[in-house]
C-alpha positions as CSV (number, residue, x, y, z in Angstrom):
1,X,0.3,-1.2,16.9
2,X,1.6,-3.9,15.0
3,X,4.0,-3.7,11.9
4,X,1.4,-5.0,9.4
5,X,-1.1,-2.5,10.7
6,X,1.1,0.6,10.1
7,X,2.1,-0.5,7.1
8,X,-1.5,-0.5,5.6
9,X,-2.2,2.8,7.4
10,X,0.4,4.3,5.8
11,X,0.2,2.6,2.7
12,X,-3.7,4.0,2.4
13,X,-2.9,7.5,4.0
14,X,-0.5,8.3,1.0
15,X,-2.9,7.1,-1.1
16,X,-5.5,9.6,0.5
17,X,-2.9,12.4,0.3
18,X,-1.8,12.0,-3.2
19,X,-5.9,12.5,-3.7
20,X,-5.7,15.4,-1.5
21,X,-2.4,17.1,-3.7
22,X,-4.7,17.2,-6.8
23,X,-8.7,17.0,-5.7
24,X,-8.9,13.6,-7.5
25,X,-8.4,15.6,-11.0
26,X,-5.1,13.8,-12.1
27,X,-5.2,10.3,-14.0
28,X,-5.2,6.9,-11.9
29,X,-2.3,6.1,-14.9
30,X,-0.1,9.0,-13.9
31,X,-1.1,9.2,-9.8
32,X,-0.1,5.2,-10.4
33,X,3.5,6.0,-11.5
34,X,4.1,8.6,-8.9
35,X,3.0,6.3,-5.6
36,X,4.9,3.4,-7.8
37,X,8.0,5.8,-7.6
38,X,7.3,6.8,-4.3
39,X,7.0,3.4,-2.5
40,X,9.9,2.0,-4.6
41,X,12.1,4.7,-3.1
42,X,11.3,4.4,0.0
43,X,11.4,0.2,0.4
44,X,14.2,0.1,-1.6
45,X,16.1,2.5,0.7
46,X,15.4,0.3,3.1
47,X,15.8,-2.9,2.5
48,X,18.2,-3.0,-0.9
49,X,20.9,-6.1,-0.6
50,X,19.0,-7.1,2.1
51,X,16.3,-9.0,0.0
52,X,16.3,-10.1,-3.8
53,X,14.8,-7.9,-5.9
54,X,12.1,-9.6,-6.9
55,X,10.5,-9.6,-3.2
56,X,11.0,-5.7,-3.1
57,X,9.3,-5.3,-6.4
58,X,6.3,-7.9,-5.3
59,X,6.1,-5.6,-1.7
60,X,6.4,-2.2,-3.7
61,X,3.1,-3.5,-5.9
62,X,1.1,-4.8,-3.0
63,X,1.8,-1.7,-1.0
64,X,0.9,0.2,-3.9
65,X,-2.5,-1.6,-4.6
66,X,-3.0,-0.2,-0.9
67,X,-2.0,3.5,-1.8
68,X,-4.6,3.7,-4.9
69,X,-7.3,2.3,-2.6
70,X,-6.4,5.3,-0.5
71,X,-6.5,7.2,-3.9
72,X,-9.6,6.4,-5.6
73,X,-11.8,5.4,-2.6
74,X,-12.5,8.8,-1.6
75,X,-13.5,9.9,-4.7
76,X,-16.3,7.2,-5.2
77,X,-17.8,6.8,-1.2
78,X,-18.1,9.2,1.3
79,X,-15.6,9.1,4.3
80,X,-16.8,6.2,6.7
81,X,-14.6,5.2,9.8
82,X,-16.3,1.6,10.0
83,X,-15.6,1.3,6.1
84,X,-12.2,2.2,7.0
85,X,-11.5,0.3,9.8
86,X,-13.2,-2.7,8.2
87,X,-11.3,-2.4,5.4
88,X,-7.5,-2.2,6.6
89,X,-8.8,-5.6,9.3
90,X,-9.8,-7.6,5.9
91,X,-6.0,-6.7,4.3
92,X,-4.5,-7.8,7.5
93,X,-6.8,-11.0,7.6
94,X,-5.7,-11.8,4.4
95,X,-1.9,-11.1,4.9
96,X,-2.0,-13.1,8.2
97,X,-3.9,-15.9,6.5
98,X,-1.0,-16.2,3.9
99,X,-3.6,-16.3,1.0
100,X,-2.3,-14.7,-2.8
101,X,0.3,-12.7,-0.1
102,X,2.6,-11.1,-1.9
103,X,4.6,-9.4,0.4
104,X,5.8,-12.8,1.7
105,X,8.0,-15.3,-0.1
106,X,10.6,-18.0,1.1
107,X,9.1,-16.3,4.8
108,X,10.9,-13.0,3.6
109,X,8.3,-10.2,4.6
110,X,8.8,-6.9,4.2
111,X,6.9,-3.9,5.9
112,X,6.3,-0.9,4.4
């Protein structure tokens, strides 16, 4: 599996655990602020001094726009595998295609 690949799984899976935590009761605002938190943590563990940190904070919001679809999808659709499979092959389309791609500046990419 490619690095893009697990990086949107894992992205949406803490997205769909966070929902799990609280049954979907908590605030988007506040479950926003903890995955922010979260993702910053863990990317900038990683890869602090190694890139600028404007590039980190541009990887830790796409990644996170991943987590809350992971976080608010099940709570307005049912649970479809070809919705899900769909879904994480039109974020790597787009990633690959180079189009609005955050993650990737001066050819600097970063995976989560």
């Amino acid at each position: 599996m490619q690095d893009t690949t697990k990086s949107i799984i894992t992205a949406f899976n803490l997205g769909v655990w966070r929902r799990q935590q609280d049954g979907g009761t908590d605030k988007v605002l506040e479950v926003t602020k903890e995955l922010r938190d979260i993702i910053y943590w863990d990317i900038s563990k990683q890869y602090q001094g190694k890139y600028p940190d404007d590039i980190i904070q541009a990887n830790v919001e796409y990644i996170l726009g991943i987590a809350l679809l992971g976080y608010i999808l099940p709570g307005v659709t049912f649970y479809d595998e070809e919705l899900k499979t769909r879904l994480f092959t039109l974020i790597e389309t787009r990633l690959e295609s180079g189009v609005q791609q955050p993650i990737e500046q001066n050819s600097q990419s970063i995976h989560y």
